[in-house]
C-alpha positions as CSV (number, residue, x, y, z in Angstrom):
1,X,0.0,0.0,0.0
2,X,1.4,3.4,-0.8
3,X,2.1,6.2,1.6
4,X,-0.4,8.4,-1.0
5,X,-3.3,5.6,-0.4
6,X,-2.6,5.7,3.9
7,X,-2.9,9.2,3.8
8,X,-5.7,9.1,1.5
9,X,-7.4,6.6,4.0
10,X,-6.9,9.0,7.1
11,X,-7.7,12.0,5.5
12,X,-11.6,10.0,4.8
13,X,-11.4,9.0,7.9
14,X,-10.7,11.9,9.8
15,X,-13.8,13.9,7.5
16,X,-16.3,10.7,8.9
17,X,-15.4,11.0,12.2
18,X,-16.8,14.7,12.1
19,X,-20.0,15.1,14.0
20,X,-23.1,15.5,12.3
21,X,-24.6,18.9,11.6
22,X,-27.9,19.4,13.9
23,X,-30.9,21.8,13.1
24,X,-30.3,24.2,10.5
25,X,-29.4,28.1,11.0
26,X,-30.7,31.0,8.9
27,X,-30.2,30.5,4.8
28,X,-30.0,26.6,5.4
29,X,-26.1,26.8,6.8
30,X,-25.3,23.8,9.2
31,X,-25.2,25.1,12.9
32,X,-21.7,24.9,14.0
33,X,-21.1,22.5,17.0
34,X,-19.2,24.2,19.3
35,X,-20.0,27.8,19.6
36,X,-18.1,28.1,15.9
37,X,-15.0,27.0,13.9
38,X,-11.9,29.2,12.9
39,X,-11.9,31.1,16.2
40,X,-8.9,32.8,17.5
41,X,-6.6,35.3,16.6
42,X,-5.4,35.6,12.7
43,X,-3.0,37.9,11.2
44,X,-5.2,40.7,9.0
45,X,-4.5,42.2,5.4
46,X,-4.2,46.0,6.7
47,X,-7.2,47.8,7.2
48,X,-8.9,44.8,8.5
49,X,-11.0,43.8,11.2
50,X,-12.3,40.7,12.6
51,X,-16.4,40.3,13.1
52,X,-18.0,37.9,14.8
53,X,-20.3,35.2,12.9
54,X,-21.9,31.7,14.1
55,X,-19.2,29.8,12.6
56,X,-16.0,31.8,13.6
57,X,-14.5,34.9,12.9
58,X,-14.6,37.3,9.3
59,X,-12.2,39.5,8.0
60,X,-13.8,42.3,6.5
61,X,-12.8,46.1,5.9
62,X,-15.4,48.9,5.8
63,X,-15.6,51.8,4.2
64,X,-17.9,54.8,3.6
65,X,-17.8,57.3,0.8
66,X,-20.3,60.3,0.2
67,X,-22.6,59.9,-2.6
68,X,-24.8,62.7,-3.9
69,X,-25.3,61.8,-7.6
70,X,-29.1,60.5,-8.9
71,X,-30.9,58.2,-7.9
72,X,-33.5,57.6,-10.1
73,X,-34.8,54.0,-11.4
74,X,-37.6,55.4,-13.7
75,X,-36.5,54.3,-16.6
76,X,-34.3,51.1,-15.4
77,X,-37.7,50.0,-13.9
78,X,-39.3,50.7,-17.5
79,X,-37.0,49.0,-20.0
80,X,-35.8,46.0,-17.6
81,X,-38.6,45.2,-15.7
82,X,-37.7,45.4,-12.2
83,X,-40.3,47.4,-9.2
84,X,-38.6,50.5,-8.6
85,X,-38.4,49.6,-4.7
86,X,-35.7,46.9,-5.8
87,X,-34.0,49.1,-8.1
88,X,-33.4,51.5,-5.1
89,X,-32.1,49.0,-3.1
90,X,-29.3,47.5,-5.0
91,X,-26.7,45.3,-3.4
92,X,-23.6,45.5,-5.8
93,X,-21.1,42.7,-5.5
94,X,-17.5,41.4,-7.3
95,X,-15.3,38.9,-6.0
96,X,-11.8,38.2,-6.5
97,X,-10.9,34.1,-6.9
98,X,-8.3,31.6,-6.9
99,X,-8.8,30.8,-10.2
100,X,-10.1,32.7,-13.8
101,X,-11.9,29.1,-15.2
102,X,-14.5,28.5,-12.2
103,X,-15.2,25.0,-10.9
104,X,-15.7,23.2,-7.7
105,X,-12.1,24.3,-7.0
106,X,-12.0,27.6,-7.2
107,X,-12.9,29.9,-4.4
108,X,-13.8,33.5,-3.6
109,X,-11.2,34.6,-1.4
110,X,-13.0,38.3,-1.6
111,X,-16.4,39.3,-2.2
112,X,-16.6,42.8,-2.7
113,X,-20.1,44.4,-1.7
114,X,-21.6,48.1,-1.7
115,X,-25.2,49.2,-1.1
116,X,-26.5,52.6,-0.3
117,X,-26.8,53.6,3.0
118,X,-28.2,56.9,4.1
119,X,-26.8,59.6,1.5
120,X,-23.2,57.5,0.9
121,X,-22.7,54.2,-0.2
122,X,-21.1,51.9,2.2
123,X,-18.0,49.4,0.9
124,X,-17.3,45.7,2.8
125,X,-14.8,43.8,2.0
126,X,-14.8,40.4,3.0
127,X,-11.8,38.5,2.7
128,X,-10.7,34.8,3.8
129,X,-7.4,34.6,5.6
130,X,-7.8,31.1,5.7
131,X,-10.2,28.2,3.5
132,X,-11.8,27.5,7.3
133,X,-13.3,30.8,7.2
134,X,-15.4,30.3,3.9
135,X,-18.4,29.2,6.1
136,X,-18.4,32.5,8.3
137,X,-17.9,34.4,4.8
138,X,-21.0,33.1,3.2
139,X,-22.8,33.5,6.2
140,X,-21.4,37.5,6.3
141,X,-22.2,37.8,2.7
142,X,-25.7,36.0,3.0
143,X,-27.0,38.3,5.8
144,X,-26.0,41.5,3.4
145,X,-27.8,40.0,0.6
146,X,-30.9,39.0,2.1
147,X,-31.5,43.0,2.7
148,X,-30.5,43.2,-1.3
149,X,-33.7,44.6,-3.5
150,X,-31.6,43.7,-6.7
151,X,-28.2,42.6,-6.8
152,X,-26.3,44.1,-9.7
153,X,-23.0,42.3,-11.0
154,X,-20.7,42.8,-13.9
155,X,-20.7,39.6,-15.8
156,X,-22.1,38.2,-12.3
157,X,-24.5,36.4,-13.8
158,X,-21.9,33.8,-15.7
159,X,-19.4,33.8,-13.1
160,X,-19.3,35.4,-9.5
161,X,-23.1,34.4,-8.7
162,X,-22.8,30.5,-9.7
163,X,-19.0,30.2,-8.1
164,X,-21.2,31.7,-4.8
165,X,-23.8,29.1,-5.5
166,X,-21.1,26.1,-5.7
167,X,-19.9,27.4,-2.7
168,X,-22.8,27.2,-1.2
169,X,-23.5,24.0,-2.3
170,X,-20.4,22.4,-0.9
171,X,-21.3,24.1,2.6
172,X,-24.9,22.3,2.4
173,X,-26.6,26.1,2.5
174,X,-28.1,28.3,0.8
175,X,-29.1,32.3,0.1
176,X,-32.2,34.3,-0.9
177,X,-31.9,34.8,-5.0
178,X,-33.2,38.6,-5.1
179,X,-33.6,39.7,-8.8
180,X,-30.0,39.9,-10.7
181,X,-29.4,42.8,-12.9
182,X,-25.6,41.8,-15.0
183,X,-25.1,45.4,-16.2
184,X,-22.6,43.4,-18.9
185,X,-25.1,42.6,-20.9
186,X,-27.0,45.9,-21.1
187,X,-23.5,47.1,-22.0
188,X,-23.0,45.0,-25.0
189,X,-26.5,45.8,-26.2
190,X,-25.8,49.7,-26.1
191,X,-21.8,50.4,-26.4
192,X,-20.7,47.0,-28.7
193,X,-21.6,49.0,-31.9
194,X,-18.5,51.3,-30.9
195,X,-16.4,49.3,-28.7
196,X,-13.5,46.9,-29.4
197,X,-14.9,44.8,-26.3
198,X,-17.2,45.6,-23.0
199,X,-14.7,44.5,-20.4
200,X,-15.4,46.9,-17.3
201,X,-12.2,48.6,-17.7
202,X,-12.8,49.7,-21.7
203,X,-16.5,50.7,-20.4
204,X,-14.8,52.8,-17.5
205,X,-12.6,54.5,-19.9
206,X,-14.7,55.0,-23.2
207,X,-18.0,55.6,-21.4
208,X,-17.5,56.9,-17.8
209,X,-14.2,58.2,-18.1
210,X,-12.7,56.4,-15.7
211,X,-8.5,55.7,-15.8
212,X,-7.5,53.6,-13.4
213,X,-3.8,54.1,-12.2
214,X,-1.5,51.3,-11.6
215,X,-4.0,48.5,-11.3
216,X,-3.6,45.3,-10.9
217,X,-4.2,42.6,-13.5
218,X,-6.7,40.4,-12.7
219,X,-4.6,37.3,-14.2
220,X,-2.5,38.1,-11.4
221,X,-4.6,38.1,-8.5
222,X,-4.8,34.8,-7.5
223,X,-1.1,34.4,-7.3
224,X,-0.9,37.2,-5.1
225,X,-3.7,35.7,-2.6
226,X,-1.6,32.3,-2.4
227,X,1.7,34.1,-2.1
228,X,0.1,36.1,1.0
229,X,-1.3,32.8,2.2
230,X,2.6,31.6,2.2
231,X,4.3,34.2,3.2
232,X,1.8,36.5,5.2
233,X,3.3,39.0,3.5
234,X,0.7,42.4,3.7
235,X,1.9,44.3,0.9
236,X,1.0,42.2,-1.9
237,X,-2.8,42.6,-1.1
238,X,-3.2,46.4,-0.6
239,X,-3.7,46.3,-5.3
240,X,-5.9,43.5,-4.9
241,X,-8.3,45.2,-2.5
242,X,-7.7,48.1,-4.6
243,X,-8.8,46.7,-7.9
244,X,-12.0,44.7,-6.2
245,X,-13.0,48.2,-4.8
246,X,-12.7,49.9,-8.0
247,X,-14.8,47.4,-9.8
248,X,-17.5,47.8,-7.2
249,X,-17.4,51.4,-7.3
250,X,-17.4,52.1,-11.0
251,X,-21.0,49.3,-11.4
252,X,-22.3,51.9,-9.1
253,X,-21.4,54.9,-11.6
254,X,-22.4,52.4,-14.3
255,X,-25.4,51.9,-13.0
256,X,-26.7,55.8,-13.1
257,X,-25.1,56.1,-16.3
258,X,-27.2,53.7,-17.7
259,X,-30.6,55.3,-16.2
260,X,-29.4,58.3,-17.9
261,X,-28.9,57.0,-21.2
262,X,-32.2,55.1,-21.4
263,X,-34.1,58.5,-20.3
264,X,-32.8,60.6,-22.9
265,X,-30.9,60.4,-26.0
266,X,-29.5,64.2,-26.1
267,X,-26.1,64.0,-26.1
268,X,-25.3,60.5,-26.8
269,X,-22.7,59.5,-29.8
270,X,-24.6,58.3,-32.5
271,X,-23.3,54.7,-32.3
272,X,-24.4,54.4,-29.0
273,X,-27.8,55.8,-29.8
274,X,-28.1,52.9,-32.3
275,X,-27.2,50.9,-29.6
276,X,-29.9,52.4,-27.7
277,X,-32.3,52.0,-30.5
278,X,-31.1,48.1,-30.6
279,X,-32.1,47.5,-26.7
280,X,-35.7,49.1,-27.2
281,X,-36.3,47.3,-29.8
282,X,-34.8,43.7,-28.2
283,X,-37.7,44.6,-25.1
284,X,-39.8,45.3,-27.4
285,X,-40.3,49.0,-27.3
286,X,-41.0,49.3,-30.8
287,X,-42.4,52.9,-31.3
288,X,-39.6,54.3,-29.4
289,X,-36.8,52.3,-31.1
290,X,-38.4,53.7,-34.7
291,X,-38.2,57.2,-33.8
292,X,-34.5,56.4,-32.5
293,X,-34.1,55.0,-35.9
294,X,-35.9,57.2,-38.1
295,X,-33.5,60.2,-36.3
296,X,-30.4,58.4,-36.9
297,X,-31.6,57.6,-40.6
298,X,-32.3,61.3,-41.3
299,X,-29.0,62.4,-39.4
300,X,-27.3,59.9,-42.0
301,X,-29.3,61.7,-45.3
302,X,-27.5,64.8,-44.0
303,X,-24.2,63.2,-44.0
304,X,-24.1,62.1,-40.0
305,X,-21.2,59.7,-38.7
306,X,-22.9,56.6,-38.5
307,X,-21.3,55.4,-41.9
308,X,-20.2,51.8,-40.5
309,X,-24.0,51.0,-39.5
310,X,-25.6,52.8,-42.0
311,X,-26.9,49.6,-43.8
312,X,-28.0,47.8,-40.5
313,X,-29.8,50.8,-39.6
314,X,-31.7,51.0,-42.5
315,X,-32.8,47.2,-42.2
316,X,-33.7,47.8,-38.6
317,X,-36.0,50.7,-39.4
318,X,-37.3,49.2,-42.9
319,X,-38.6,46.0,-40.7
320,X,-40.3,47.1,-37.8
321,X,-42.1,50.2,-40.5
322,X,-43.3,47.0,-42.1
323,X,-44.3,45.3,-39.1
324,X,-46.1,48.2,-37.9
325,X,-47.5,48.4,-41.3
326,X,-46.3,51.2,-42.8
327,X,-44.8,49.7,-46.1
328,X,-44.4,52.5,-48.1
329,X,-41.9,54.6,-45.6
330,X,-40.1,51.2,-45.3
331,X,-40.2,50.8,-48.9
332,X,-38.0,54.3,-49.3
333,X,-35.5,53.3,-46.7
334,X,-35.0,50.0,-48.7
335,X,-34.6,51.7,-52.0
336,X,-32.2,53.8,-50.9
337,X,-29.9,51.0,-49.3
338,X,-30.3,48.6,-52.5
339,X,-30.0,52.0,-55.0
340,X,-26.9,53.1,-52.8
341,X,-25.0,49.6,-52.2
342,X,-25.3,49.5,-48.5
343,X,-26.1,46.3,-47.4
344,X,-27.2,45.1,-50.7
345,X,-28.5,41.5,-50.6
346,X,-30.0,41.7,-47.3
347,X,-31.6,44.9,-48.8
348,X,-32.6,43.8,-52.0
349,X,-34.3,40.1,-50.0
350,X,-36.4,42.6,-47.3
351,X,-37.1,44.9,-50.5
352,X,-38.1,42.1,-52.6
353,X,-40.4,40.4,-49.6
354,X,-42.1,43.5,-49.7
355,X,-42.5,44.1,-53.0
356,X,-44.3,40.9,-53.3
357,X,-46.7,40.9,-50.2
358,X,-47.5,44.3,-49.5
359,X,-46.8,46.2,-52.9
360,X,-48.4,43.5,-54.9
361,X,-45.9,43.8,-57.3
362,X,-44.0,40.7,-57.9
363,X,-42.3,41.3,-61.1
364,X,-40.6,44.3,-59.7
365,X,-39.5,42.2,-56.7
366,X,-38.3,39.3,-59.5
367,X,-36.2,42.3,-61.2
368,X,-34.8,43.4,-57.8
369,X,-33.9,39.4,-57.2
370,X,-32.3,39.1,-60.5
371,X,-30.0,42.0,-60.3
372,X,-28.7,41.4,-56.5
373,X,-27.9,37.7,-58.2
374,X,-26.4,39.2,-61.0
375,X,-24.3,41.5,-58.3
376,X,-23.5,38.3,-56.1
377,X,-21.8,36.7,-59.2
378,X,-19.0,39.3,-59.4
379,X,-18.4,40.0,-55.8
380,X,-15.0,39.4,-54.2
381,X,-16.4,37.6,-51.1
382,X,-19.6,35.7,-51.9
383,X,-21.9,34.3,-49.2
384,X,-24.0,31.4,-49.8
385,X,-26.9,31.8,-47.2
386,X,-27.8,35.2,-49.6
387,X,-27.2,33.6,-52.7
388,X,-29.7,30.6,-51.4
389,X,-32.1,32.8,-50.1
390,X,-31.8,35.2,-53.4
391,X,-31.9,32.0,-55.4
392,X,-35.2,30.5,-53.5
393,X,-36.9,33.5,-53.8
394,X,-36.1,33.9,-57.6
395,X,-37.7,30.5,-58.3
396,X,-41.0,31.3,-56.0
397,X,-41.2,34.8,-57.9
398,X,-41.0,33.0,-61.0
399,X,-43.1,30.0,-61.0
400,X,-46.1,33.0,-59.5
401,X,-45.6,34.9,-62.4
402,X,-45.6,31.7,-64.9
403,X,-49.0,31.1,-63.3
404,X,-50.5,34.3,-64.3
405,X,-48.9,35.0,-67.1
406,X,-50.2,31.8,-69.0
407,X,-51.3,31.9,-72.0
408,X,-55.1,32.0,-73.0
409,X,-55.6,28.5,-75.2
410,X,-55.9,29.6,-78.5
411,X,-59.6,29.9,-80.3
412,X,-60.2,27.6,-83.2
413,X,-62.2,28.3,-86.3
């Protein structure tokens, strides 16, 4: 038997011979036998203190700052669908981990979390000097977000809030699940026209303008929690609380940034009102995303700076005109992107679709089919889905016309 099997076999052993959780506490965590676990003294990152929990001791550091900027949910609560009494009681949370890939594994070392609190915003930090404290953390963390209205994340949704849940999980407990607002994807509907990526810190500099100085790396973060595990070593944890602070604080700017934007388009780059227009239209705002569109169409007639988008704009508008059933102003938007080479196939299909159904007109539509073809043959880059389509709709067009265009019989003497 190998020493790797023994110690295998006595570490099982040693977890058996645990006693048995009794009656449960608040949020379904095991009450600790004992009076707690992880009691005693522990050395702090700076800034810390220790708070008491029923299963041992937290590390956590508080902080306040003033906050005196808007409030407002109105139109948050409108587009996204959340009761403004949640929306005024967000809970905004980022944690720092031991690893980037997730996983039963990997564990949240920090959970930053910031909620308003008279007229500031109050910061805690709750870190885990050691992986027998993760119970006491959840516990901390569980109490702040049972008081959440909505907890808003940044990409929380695919990875902070289901590491927690794992976490949880493996602890045998569970939290409240208050309504979750990811602000990442209501950035990638609005700001993706215009940004190379919606990574918080591109978001911070292109839309809040925000510059962080001398931050850390997230790649590197985990090293720097193992190495203070080693070493105890204070210093290489003052950027890592830094950068989980500044990621907390700039969802909260986010956050009225965004209410601002979906109240009013004055002032917005064009791009980013298409964006806008994009969103109202995905919840289904359609009036409000036409007159976005129709704007940003007529600020393009006039020789506006939405070149790039020019041809999905004008299929955006051209299809919800139609669907709202006014064909003939979505007819001029389509001739103008088929008569101008913008987007041309897709054009020339939606133009075409409506030539036939609404217009009534299907040899014009047959025409339009035959010359986007005829285009498509001498293109550099092809694409087969529009040549399919083109081609499909070419043989319905035709075999309609070859039914009412046949010939009468001829009479006979």
């Amino acid at each position: 038997m190998t020493a790797d099997l023994v110690a295998l076999r006595e570490r099982i052993a040693a977890i058996t011979a645990r006693p048995r959780a009794g009656a449960s506490s608040p949020f379904g965590f095991p009450s600790p036998s004992g009076g707690g676990q992880g009691g005693g003294s522990r050395r702090l990152p700076p800034n810390c203190t220790e708070e008491a929990t029923p299963f041992g001791t937290v590390a956590v550091r508080r902080e306040w700052f003033p906050d005196d900027g808007s409030q407002e949910v109105g139109a948050l609560s409108t587009c996204l669908g959340f009761a403004p009494d949640e929306l005024r009681r967000p809970l905004f949370l980022d944690t720092e981990t031991t690893g980037l890939s997730g996983g039963t594994g990997t564990v949240a070392f920090l959970v930053g979390l910031a909620w308003r609190e008279g007229d500031g915003l109050a910061l805690a930090q709750y870190f885990l000097c050691d992986f027998d404290q993760e119970q006491a953390l959840l516990w901390a963390v569980g109490q702040c977000i049972s008081q959440a209205g909505v907890l808003v994340s940044y990409n929380g949704r695919s990875f902070d809030w289901p590491l927690l849940q794992t976490r949880l999980v493996l602890q045998r407990a569970r939290w409240p699940s208050p309504p979750h607002l990811d602000l990442l994807t209501l950035a990638r509907r609005i700001f993706r026209p215009r940004l190379p990526d919606c990574a918080l810190q591109t978001i911070e500099q292109s839309v809040l303008d925000l510059h962080r100085a001398d931050d850390l790396p997230g790649s590197l973060i985990p090293s720097r929690y193992f190495a203070w595990l080693r070493q105890g070593d204070p210093r290489v944890l003052g950027p890592v609380f830094d950068h989980n602070q500044q990621d907390v604080l700039s969802m909260v700017v986010l956050l009225a940034r965004f209410e601002a934007l979906l109240g009013s388009s004055n002032e917005m780059h064009p791009l980013d009102r298409f964006g806008r227009a994009r969103f109202l239209e995905a919840r289904g705002f359609q009036v409000e995303a036409i007159r976005e569109y129709q704007h940003l169409w007529r600020e393009h007639q006039a020789g506006g700076a939405l070149r790039a988008t020019r041809g999905a704009l004008g299929l955006r508008l051209a299809r919800l005109l139609r669907r709202e059933g006014r064909w003939q102003e979505a007819r001029l938007v389509l001739e103008e992107c088929w008569h101008t080479q913008t987007y041309p196939y897709p054009a020339a299909i939606e133009l075409a679709k409506l030539l036939e159904h609404q217009a009534r007109d299907p040899a014009a539509a047959r025409r339009i089919v035959s010359d986007a073809l005829r285009l498509l043959a001498v293109a550099v880059v092809s694409n087969a889905q529009w040549r399919a389509d083109l081609e499909r709709r070419q043989q319905r067009l035709e075999r309609r016309l070859g039914r009412n265009e046949s010939p009468a019989l001829a009479l006979t003497g």
